[in-house]
mmJSON file of the N, C-alpha and C atoms, coordinates in Angstrom:
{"data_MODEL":{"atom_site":{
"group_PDB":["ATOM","ATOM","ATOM","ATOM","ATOM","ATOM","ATOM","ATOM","ATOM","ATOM","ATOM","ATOM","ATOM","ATOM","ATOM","ATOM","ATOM","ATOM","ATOM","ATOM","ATOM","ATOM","ATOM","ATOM","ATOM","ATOM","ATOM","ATOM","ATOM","ATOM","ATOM","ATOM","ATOM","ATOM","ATOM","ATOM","ATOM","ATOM","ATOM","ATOM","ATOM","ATOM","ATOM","ATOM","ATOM","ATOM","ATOM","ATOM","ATOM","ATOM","ATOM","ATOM","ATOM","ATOM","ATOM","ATOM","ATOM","ATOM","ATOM","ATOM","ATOM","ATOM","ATOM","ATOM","ATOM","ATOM","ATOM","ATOM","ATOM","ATOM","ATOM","ATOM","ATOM","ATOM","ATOM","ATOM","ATOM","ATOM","ATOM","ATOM","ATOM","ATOM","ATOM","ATOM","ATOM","ATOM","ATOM","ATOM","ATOM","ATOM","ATOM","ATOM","ATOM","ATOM","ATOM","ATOM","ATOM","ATOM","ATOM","ATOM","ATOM","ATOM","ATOM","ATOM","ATOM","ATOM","ATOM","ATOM","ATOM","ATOM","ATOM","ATOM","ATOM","ATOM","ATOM","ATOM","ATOM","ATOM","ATOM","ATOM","ATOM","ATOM","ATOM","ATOM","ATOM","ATOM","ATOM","ATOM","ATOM","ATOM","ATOM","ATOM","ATOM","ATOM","ATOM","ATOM","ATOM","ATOM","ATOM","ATOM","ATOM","ATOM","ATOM","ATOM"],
"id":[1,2,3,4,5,6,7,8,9,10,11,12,13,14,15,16,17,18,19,20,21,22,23,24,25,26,27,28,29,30,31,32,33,34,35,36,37,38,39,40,41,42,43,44,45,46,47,48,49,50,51,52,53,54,55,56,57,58,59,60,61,62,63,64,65,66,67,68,69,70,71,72,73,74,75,76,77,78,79,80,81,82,83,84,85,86,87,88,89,90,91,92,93,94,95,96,97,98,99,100,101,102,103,104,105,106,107,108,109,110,111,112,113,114,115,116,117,118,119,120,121,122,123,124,125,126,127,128,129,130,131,132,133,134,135,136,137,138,139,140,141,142,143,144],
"type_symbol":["N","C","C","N","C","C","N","C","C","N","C","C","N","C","C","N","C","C","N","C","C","N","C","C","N","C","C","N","C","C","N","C","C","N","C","C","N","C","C","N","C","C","N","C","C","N","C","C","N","C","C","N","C","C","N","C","C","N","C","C","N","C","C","N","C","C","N","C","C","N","C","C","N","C","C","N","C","C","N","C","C","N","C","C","N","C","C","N","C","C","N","C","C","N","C","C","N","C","C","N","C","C","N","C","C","N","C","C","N","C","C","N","C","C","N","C","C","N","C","C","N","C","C","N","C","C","N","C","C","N","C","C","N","C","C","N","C","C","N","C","C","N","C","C"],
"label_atom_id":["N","CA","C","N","CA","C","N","CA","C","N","CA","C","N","CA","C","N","CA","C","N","CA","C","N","CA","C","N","CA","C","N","CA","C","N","CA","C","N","CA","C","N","CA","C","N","CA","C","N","CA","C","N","CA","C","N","CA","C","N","CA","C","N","CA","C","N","CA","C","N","CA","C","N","CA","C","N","CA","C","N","CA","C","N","CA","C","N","CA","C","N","CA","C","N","CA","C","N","CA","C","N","CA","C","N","CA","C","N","CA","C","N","CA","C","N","CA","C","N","CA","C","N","CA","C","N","CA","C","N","CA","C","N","CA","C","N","CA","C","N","CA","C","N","CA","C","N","CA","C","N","CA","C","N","CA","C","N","CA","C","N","CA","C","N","CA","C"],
"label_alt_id":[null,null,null,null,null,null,null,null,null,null,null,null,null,null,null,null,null,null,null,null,null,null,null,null,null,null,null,null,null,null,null,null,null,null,null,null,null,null,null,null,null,null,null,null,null,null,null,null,null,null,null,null,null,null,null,null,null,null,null,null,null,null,null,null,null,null,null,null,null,null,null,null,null,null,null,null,null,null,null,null,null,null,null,null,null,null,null,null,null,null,null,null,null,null,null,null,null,null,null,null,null,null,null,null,null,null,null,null,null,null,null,null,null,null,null,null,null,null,null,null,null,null,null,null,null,null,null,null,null,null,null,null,null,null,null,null,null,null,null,null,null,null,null,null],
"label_comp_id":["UNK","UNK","UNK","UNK","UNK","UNK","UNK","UNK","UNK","UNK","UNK","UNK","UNK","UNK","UNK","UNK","UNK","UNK","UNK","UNK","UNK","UNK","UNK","UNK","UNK","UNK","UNK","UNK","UNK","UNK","UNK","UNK","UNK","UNK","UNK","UNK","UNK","UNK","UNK","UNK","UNK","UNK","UNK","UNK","UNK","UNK","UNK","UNK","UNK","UNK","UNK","UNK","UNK","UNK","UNK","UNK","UNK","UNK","UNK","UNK","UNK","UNK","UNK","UNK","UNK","UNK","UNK","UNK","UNK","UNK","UNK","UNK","UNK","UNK","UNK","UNK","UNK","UNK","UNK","UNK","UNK","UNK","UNK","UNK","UNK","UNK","UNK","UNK","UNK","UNK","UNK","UNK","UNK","UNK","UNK","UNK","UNK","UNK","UNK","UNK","UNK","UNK","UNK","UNK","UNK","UNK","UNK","UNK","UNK","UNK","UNK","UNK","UNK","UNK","UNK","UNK","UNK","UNK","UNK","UNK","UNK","UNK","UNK","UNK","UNK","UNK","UNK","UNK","UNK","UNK","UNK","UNK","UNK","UNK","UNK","UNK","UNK","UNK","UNK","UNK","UNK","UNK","UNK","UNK"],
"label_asym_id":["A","A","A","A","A","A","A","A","A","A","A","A","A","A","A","A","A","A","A","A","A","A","A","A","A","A","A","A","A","A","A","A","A","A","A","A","A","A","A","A","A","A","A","A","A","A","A","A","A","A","A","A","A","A","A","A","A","A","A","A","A","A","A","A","A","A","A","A","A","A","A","A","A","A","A","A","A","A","A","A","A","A","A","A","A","A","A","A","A","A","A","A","A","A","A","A","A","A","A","A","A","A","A","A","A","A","A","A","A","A","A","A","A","A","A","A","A","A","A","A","A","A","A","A","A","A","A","A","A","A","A","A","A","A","A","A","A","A","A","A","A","A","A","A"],
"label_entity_id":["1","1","1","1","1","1","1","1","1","1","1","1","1","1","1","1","1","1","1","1","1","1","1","1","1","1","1","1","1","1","1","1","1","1","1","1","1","1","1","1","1","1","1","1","1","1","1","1","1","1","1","1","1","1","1","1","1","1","1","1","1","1","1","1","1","1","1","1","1","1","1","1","1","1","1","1","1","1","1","1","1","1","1","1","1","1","1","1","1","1","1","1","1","1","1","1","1","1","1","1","1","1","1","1","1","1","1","1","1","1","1","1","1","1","1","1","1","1","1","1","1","1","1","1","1","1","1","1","1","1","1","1","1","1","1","1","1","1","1","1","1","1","1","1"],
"label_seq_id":[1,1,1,2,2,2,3,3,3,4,4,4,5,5,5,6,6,6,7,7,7,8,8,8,9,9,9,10,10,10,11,11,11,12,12,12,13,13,13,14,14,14,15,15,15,16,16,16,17,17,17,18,18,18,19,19,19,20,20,20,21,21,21,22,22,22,23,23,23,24,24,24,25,25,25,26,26,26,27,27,27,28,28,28,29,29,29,30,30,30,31,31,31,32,32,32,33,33,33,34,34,34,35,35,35,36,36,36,37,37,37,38,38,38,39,39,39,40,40,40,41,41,41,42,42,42,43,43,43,44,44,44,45,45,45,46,46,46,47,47,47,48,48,48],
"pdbx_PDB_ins_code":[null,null,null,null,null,null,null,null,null,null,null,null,null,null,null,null,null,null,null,null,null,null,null,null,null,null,null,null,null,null,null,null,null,null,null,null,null,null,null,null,null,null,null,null,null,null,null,null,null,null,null,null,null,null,null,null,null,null,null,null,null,null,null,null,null,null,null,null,null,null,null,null,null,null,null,null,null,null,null,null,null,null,null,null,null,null,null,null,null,null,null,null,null,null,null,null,null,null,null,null,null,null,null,null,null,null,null,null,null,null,null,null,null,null,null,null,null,null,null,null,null,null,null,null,null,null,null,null,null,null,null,null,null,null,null,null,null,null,null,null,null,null,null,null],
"Cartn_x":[0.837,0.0,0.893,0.969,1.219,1.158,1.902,1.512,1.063,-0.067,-0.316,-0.077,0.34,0.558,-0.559,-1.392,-2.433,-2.216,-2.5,-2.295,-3.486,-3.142,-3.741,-4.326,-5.385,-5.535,-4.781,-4.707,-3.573,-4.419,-4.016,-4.185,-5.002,-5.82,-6.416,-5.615,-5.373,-4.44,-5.567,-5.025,-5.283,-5.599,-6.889,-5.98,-6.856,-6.653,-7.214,-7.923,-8.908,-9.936,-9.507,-8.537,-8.814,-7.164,-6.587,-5.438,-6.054,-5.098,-5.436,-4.319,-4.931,-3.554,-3.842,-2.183,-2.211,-1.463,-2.245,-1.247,-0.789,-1.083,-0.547,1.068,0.895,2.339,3.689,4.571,5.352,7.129,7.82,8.789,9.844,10.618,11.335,12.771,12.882,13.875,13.554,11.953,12.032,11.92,11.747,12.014,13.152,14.429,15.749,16.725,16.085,16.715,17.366,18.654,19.199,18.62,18.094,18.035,19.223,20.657,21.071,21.895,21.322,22.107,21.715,22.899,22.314,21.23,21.119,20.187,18.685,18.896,17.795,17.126,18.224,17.758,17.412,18.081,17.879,16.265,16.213,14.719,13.633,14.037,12.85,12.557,13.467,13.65,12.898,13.048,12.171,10.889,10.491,9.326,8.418,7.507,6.343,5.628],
"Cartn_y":[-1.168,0.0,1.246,2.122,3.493,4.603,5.131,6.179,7.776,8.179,9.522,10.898,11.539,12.738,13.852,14.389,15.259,16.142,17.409,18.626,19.448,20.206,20.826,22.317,22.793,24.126,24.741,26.356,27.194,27.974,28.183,28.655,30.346,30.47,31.458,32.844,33.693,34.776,35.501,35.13,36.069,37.471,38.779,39.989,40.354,40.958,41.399,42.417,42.549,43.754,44.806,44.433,45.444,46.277,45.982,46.423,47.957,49.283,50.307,50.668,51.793,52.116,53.299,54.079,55.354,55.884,56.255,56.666,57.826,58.961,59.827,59.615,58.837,58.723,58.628,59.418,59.505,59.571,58.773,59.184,60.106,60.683,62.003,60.983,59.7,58.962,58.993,58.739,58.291,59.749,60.868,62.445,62.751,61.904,62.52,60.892,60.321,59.152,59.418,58.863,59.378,57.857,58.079,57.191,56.408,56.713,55.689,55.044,55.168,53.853,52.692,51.887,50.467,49.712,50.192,49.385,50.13,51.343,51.539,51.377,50.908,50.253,48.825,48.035,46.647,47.033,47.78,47.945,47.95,48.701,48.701,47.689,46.985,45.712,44.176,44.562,43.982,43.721,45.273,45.419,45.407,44.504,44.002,44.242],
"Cartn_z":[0.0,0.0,0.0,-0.856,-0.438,0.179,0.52,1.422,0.752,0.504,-0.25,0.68,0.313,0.522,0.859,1.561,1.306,1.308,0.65,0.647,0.98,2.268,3.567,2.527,3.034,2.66,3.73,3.144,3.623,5.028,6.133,7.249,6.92,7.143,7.09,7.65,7.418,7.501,8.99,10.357,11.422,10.903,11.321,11.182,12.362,13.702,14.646,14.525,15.141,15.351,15.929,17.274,18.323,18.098,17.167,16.905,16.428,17.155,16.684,15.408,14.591,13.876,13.947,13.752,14.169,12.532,11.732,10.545,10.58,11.775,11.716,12.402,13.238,13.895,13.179,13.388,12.973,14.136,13.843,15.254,14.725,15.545,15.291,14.298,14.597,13.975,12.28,12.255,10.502,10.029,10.52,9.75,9.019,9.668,9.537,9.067,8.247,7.985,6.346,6.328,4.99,4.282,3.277,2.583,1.723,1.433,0.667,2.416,3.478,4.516,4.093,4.478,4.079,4.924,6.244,6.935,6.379,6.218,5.701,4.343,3.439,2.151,2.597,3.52,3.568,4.745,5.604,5.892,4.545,3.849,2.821,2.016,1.887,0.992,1.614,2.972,3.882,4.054,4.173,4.453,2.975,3.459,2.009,2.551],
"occupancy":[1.0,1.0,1.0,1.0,1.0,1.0,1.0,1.0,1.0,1.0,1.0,1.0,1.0,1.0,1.0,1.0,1.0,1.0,1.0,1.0,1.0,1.0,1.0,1.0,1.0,1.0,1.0,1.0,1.0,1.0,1.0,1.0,1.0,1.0,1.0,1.0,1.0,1.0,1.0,1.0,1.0,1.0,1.0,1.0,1.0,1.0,1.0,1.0,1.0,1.0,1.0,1.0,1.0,1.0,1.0,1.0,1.0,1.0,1.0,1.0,1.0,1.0,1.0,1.0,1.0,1.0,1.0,1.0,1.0,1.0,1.0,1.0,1.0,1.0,1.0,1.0,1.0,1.0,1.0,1.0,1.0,1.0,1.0,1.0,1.0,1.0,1.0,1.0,1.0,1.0,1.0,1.0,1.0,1.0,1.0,1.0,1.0,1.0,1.0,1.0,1.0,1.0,1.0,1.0,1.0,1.0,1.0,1.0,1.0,1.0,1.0,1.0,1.0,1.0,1.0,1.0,1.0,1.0,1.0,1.0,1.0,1.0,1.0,1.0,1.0,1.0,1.0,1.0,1.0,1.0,1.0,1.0,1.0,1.0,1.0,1.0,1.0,1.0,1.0,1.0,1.0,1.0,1.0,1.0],
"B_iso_or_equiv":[0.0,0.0,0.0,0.0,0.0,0.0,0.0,0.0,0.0,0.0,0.0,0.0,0.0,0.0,0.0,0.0,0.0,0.0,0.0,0.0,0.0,0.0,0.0,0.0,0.0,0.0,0.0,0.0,0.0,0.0,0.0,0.0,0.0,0.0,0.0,0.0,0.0,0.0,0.0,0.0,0.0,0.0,0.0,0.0,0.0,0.0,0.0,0.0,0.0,0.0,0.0,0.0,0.0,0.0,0.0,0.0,0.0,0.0,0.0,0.0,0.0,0.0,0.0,0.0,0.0,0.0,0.0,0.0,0.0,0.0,0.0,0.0,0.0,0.0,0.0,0.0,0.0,0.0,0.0,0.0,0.0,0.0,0.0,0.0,0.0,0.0,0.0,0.0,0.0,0.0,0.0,0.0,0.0,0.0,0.0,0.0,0.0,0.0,0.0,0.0,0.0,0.0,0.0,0.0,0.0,0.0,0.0,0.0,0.0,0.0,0.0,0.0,0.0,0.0,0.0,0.0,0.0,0.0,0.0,0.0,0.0,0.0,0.0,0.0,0.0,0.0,0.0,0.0,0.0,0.0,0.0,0.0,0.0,0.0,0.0,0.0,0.0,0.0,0.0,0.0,0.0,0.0,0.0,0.0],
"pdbx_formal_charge":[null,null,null,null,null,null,null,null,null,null,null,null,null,null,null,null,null,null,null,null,null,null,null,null,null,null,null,null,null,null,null,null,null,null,null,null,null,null,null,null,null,null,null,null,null,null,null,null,null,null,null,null,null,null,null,null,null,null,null,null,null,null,null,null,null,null,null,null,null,null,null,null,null,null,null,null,null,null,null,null,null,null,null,null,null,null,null,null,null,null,null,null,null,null,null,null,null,null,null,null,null,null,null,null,null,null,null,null,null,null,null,null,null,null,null,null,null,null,null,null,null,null,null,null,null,null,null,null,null,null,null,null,null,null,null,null,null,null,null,null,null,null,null,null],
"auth_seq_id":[1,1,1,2,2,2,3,3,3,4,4,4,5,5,5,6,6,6,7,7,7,8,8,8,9,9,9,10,10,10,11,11,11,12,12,12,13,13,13,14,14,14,15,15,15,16,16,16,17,17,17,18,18,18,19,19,19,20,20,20,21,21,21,22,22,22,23,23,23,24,24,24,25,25,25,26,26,26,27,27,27,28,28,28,29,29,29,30,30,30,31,31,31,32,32,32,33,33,33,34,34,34,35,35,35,36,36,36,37,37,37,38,38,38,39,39,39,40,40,40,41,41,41,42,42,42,43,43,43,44,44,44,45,45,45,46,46,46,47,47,47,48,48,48],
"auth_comp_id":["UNK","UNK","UNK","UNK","UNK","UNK","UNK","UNK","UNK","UNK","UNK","UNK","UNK","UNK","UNK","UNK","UNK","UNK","UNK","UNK","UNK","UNK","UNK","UNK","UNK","UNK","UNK","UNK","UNK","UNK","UNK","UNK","UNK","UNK","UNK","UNK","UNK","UNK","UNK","UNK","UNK","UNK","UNK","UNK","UNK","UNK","UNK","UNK","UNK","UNK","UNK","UNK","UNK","UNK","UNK","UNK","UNK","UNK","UNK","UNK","UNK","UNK","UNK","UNK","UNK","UNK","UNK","UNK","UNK","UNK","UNK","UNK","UNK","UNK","UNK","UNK","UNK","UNK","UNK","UNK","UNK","UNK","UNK","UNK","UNK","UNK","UNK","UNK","UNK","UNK","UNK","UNK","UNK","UNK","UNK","UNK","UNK","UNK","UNK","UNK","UNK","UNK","UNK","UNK","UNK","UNK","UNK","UNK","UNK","UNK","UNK","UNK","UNK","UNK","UNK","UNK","UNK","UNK","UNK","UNK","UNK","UNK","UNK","UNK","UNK","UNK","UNK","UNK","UNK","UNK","UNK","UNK","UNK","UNK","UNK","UNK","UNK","UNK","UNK","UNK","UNK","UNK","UNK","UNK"],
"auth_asym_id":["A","A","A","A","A","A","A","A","A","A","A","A","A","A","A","A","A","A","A","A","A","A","A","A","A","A","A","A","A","A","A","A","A","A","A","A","A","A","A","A","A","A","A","A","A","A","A","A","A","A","A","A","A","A","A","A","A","A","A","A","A","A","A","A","A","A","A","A","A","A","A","A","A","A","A","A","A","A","A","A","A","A","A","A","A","A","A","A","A","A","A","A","A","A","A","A","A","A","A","A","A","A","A","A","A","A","A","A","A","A","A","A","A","A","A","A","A","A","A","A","A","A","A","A","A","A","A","A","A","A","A","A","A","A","A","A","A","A","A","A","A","A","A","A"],
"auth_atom_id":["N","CA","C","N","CA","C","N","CA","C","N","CA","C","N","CA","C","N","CA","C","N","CA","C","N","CA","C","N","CA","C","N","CA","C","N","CA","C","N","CA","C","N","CA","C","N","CA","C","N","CA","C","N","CA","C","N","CA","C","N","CA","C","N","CA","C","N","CA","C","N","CA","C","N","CA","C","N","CA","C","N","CA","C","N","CA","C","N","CA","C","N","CA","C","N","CA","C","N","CA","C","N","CA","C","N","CA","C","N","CA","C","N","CA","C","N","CA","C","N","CA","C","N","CA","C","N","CA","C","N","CA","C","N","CA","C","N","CA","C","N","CA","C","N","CA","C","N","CA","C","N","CA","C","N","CA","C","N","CA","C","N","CA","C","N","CA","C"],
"pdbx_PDB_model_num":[1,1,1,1,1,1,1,1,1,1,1,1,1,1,1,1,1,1,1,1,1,1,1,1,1,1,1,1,1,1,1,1,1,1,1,1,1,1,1,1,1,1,1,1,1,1,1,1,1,1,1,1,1,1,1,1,1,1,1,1,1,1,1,1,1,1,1,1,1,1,1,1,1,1,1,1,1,1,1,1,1,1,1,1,1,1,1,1,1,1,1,1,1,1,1,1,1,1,1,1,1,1,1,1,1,1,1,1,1,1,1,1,1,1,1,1,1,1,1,1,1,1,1,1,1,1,1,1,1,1,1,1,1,1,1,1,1,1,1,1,1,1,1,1]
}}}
């Protein structure tokens, strides 16, 4: 007898309710960030 493989549907993507967002927020760090640093190119490259 063989053993088959099943393939699972994909986990439903969590997204919370009670999470606030603040789009005005801004911290005094990301005002004054030079853009060609590397951590801050490898931040952006990151972030999807």
């Amino acid at each position: 007898m063989q053993n088959t493989s099943k393939n699972r549907a994909p986990a439903p993507k969590y997204v919370t309710t009670k999470q606030l967002s603040l789009p005005e927020f801004e911290s005094p760090f990301e005002r004054n960030l030079n853009l060609s640093n590397r951590w801050v190119i490898l931040s952006k490259l990151l972030n999807i």
